[in-house]
N, C-alpha and C positions, 0 to 999 in steps of 0.2 A: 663174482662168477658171471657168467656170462648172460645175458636178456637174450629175447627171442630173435635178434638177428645174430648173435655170434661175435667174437672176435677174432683177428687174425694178428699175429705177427711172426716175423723176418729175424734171422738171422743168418750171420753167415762166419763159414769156417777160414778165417785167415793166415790162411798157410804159409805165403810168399811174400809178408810184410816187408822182404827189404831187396826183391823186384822189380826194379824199374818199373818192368813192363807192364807190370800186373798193377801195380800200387797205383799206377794216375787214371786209370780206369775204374779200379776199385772205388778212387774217390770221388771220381764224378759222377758215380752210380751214388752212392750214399748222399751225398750233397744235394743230388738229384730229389731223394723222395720217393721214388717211383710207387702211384700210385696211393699216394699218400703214408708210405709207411717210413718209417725210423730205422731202420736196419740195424741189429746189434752185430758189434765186429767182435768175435771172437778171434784171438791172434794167438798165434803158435811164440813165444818167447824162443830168442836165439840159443840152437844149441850148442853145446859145448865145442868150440875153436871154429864157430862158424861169427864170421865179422861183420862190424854191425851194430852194436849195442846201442849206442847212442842213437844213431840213426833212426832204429827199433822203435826207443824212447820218444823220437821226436812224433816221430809217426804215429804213435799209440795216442799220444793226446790230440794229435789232430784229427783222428778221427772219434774221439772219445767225445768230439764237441758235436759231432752230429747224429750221435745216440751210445745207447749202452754199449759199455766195455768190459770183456769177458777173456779169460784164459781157453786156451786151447791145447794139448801139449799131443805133440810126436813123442809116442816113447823107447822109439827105435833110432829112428834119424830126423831131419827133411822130410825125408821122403819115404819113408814107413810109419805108419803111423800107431800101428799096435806095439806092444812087447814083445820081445825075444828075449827077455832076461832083465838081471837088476829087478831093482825094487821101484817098482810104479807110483805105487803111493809115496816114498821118501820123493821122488821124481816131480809129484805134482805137488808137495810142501816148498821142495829147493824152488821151482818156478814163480809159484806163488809168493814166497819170501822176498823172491828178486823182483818181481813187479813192483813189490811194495817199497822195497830199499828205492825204486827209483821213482817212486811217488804217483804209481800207478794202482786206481783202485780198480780191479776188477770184482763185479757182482758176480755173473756167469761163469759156468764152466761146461766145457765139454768135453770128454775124451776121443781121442782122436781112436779111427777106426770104430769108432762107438765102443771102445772097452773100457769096462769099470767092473772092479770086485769090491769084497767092504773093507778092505783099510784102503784102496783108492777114494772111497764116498766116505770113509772118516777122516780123511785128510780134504775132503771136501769140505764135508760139516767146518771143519776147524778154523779153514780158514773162509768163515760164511758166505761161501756163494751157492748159489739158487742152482740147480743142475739139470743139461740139457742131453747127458748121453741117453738119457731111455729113449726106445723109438716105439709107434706104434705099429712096426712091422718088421718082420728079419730080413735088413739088408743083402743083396742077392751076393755081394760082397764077400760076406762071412764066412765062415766054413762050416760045415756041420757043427753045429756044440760048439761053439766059439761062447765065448761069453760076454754078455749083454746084458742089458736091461730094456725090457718090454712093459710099457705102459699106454694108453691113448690117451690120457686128459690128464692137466695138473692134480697135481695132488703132496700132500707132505707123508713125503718117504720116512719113516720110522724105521732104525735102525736096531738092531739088535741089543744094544744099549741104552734104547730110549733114545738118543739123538736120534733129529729133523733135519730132514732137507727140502727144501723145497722143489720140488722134481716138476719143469716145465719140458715135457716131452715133445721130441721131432715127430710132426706128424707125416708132411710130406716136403717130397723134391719137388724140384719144379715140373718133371713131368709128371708125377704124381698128382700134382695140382690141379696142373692141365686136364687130365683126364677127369678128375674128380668133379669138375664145376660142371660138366653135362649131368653128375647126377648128382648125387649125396656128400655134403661137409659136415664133420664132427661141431659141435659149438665152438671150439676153440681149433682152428688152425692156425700148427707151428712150421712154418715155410723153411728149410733153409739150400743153401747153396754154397759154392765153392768162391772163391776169390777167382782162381784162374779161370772159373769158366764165360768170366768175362773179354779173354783174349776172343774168344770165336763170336765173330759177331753178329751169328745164327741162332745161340744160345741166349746171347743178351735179348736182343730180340723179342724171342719167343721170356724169357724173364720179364721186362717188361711187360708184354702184354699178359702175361699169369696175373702178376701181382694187381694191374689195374681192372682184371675183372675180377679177379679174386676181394676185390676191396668194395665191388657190389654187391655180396653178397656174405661179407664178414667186414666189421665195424676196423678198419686199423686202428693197431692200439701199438706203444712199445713193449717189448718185453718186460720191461723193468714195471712195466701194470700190471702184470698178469699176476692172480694170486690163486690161492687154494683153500678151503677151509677141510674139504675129506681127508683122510689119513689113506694109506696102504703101506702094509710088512713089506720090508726088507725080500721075506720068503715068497711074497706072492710076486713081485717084478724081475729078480732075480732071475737069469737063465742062462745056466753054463755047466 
């Protein structure tokens, strides 16, 4: 857990892994370091009749070399990222399965739109990755009662069944960041961001310079550091 300066780390949601546009800027951002940090890629796996696999593949381990590798899943399209239907949790086994058939170990997970219910987080537990959907605030996003998970600091999720997760919570955006370093940071800040919002070169930018003050005043660490020893129910993060 964290000492009297804090830790901070970066992730980010990779959406448009097979992008031209998006993927050689993505890379030169992580390769980068910015500010000293490790960025974990969480990547969205190709959906069904969308082409690409191998591609996906190749890409997934080239950035796996320059920090943690994590799953992301759409569970509507591309480009929806919530549910409309089907079965979510079978959704995040079939992905998970197929990363693994192609020799791809992801630790992290996050669901996309921030949604997760409990056979989503028991299809997490299963296939043991560490989870980053809780956030410690209601994305403005959401819709009333949407359902989420709300936490502020790691901790091991306790599941209804006894199964553990270990729940490393999004604490802020980059503008949230921003704003936050004129006053008060949690011990542990969890940064993330989008892949595309590297295309605007206003954003990156203003990225950059978050993370390298942000890094004066929380210790960079990678994700795959971060641990927990408190617990929290299921029913206390829970909110939908």
């Amino acid at each position: 857990m964290p000492g009297k300066q804090g830790y901070a780390v970066v992730s980010c949601h990779v959406e448009r892994p097979l992008d031209d546009r998006v993927w050689k800027p993505y890379l030169d951002f992580v390769a980068a370091r910015p500010g000293g940090f490790r960025v974990a890629s969480l990547l969205r796996p190709p959906a069904d009749g969308e082409q690409g696999a191998e591609l996906f593949v190749e890409r997934a381990r080239t950035v796996a070399a320059h920090g943690p590798f994590g799953h992301h899943t759409h569970f509507t399209s591309p480009t929806h990222a919530r549910p409309t239907g089907g079965d979510p949790a079978a959704q995040v086994r079939c992905e998970g399965a197929w990363l693994r058939e192609q020799g791809l170990e992801a630790v992290f997970y996050c669901g996309g739109g921030w949604y997760a219910d409990l056979e989503v987080m028991g299809a997490v537990a299963d296939l043991g990755y560490a989870d980053c959907t809780a956030t410690s605030w209601r994305p403005a996003t959401l819709a009333e009662g949407a359902a989420r998970l709300e936490l502020d600091q790691p901790a091991r999720l306790v599941l209804p069944d006894g199964r553990k997760v270990l729940e490393l919570p999004t604490t802020h955006s980059t503008g949230a960041a921003a704003r936050s370093l004129a006053r008060s940071l949690p011990p542990v800040v969890h940064l993330h961001f989008h892949d595309y919002e590297l295309l605007d070169r206003r954003r990156t930018v203003a990225l950059r310079a978050v993370l390298r003050l942000l890094a004066l005043r929380r210790r960079p660490i990678s994700l795959a550091d971060l641990q927990a020893e408190r617990e929290v129910a299921w029913a206390d993060v829970w909110r939908g």
